[in-house]
C-alpha positions as CSV (number, residue, x, y, z in Angstrom):
1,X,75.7,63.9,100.1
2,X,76.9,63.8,103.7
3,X,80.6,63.8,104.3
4,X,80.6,62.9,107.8
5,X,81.2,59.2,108.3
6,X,79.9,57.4,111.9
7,X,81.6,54.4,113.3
8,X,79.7,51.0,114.7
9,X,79.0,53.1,117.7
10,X,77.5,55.8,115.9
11,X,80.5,58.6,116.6
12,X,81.9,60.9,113.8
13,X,84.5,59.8,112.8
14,X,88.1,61.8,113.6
15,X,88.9,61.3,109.8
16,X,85.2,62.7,108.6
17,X,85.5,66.4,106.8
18,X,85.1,69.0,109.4
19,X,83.1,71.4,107.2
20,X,80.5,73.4,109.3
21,X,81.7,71.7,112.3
22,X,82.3,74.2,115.0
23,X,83.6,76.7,112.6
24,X,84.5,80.0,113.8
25,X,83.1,82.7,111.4
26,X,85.5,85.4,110.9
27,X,84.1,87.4,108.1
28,X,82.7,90.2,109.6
29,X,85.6,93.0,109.2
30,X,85.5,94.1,113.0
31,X,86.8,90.3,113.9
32,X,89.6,90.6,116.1
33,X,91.2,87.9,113.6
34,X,90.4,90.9,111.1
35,X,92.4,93.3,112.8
36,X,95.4,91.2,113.1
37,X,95.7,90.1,109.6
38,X,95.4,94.2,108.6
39,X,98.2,94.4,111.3
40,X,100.9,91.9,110.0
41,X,99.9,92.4,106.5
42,X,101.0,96.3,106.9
43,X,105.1,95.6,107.0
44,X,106.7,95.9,104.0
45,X,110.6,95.0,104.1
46,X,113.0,95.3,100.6
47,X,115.0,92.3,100.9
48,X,118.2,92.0,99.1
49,X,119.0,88.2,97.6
50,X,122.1,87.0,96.1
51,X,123.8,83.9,94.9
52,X,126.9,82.4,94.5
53,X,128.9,79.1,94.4
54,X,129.0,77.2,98.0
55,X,132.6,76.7,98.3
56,X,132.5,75.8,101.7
57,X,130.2,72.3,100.7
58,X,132.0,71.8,97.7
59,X,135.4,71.2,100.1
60,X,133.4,68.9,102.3
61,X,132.5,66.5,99.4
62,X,135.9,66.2,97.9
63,X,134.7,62.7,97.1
64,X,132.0,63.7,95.0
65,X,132.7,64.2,91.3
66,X,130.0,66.6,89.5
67,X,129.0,68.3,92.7
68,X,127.1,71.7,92.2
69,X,126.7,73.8,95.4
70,X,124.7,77.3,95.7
71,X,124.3,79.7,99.0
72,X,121.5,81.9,98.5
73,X,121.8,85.2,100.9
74,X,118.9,87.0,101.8
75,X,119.5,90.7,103.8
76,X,117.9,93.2,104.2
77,X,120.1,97.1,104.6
78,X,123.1,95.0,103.9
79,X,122.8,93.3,106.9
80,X,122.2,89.0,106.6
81,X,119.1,87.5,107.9
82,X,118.9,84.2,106.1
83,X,121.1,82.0,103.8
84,X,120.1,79.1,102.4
85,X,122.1,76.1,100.8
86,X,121.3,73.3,97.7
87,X,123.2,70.8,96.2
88,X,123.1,69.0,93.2
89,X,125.3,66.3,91.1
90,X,125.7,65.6,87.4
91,X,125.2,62.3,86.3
92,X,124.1,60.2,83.6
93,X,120.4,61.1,85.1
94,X,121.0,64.6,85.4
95,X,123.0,66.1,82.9
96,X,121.5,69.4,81.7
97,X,124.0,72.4,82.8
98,X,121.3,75.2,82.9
99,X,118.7,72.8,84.5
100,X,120.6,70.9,87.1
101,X,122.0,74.4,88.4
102,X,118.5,76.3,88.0
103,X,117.1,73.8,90.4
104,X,119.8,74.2,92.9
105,X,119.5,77.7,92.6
106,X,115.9,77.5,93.5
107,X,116.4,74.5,96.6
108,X,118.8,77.5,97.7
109,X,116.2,80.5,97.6
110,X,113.7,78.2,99.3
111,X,115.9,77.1,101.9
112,X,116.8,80.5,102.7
113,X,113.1,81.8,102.4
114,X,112.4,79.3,104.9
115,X,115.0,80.8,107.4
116,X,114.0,84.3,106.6
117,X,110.4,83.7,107.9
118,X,111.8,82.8,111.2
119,X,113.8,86.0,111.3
120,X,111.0,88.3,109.9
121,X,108.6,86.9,112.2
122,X,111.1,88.7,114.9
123,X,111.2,91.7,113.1
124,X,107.3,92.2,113.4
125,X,107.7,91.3,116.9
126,X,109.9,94.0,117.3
127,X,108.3,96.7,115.3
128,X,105.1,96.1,116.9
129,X,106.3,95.3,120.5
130,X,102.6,94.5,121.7
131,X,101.9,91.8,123.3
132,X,100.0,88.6,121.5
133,X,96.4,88.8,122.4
134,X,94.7,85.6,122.8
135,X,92.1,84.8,120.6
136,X,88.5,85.6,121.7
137,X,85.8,83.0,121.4
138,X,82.1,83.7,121.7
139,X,80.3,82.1,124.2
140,X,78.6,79.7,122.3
141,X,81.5,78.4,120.7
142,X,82.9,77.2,124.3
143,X,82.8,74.0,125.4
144,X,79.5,73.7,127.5
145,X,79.4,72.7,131.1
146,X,77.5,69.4,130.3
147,X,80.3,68.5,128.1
148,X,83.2,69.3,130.4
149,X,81.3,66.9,133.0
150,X,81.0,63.8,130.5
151,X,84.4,64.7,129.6
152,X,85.2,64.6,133.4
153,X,83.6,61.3,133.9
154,X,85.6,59.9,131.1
155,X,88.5,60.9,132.5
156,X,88.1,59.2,135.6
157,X,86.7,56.2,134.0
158,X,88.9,55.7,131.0
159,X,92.4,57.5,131.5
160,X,95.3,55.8,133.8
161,X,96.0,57.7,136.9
162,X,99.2,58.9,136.1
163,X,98.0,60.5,132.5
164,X,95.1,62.3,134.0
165,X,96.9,65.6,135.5
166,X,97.5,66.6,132.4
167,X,93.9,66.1,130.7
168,X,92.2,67.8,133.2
169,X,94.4,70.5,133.2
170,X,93.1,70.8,129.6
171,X,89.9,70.6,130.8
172,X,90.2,72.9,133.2
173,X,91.2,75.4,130.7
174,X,88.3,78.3,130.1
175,X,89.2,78.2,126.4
176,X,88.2,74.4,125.7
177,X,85.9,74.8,123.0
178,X,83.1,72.7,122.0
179,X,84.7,71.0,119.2
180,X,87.3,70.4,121.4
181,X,85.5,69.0,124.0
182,X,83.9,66.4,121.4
183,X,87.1,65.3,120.2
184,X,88.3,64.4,123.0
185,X,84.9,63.0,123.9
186,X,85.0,60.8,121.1
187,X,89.0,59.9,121.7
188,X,88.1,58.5,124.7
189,X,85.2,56.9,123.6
190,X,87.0,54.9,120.5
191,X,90.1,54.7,122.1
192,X,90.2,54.0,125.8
């Protein structure tokens, strides 16, 4: 059965499954994609986490009766690169000790998981000190020059004057790829 779903004017819709739709194929192990997956998969860091009670939230909700409060500290060689914070209350709804602080234990570790991506994504940065490289497309996978015209045209016809630097500045960038292209083809076909 076909997942893609056309409109009155017979355009796919931007809601239709994408499958096989200007997929980039990426299993071949010489990829460049390849290569940079091997690359950041290759650090390895021992990271340190610890909890204990957040005293500092605690004194900020004086008002709250119940109130359980966990920092989570993530480091790595004893220096700190995340922390993370949760909060919980006991109540009639909640009032199972081990459970109500085992979740705030883990809203703490997540939070400061989240922070420690930021911080380990500098890290790799660092260790690697290369600069990004750009994704290479095949040819066939850029936008063609018969679409980049249309897409011009509808530009012209379709987009207010002041709005139209910035879409053909898009257009005008070498790395518009076909899918691309019809998207915005079919944007400003539905929507202008």
């Amino acid at each position: 059965m076909n997942n893609i779903t056309l409109d009155k004017k017979g355009v796919v819709s931007p809601f239709a499954s994408r499958q096989n739709m200007g997929v980039i194929d990426i299993s071949n192990e010489n990829h460049p994609a390849k290569e940079e997956i091997r690359k950041l998969c290759s650090s390895s860091y021992m990271i340190n986490v610890s909890f204990e009670e957040d005293i500092e939230t605690i004194k900020l909700f004086p008002h709250v009766k119940g109130l359980v409060a966990i920092l989570c500290k993530f480091s790595i060689n004893g220096q700190l690169i995340a922390y993370g914070r949760s909060c919980s209350v006991f109540s009639k709804f909640n009032k199972y000790i081990t459970r109500t602080i085992s979740g705030t234990l883990n809203g703490a570790f997540l939070s400061a998981s989240n922070n420690a991506v930021k911080m380990l994504e500098s890290f790799r940065t660092n260790d690697n000190q290369e600069t990004d490289k750009p994704i290479v497309y095949e040819e066939e996978d850029l936008a063609t020059d018969k679409q980049k015209g249309y897409l011009a045209s509808l530009i012209e016809e379709k987009i207010p004057f002041r709005e139209r630097p910035k879409w053909i500045e898009e257009l005008s960038n070498n790395l518009l790829t076909r899918m691309e292209a019809s998207d915005k083809i079919a944007c400003l076909l539905n929507n202008y």
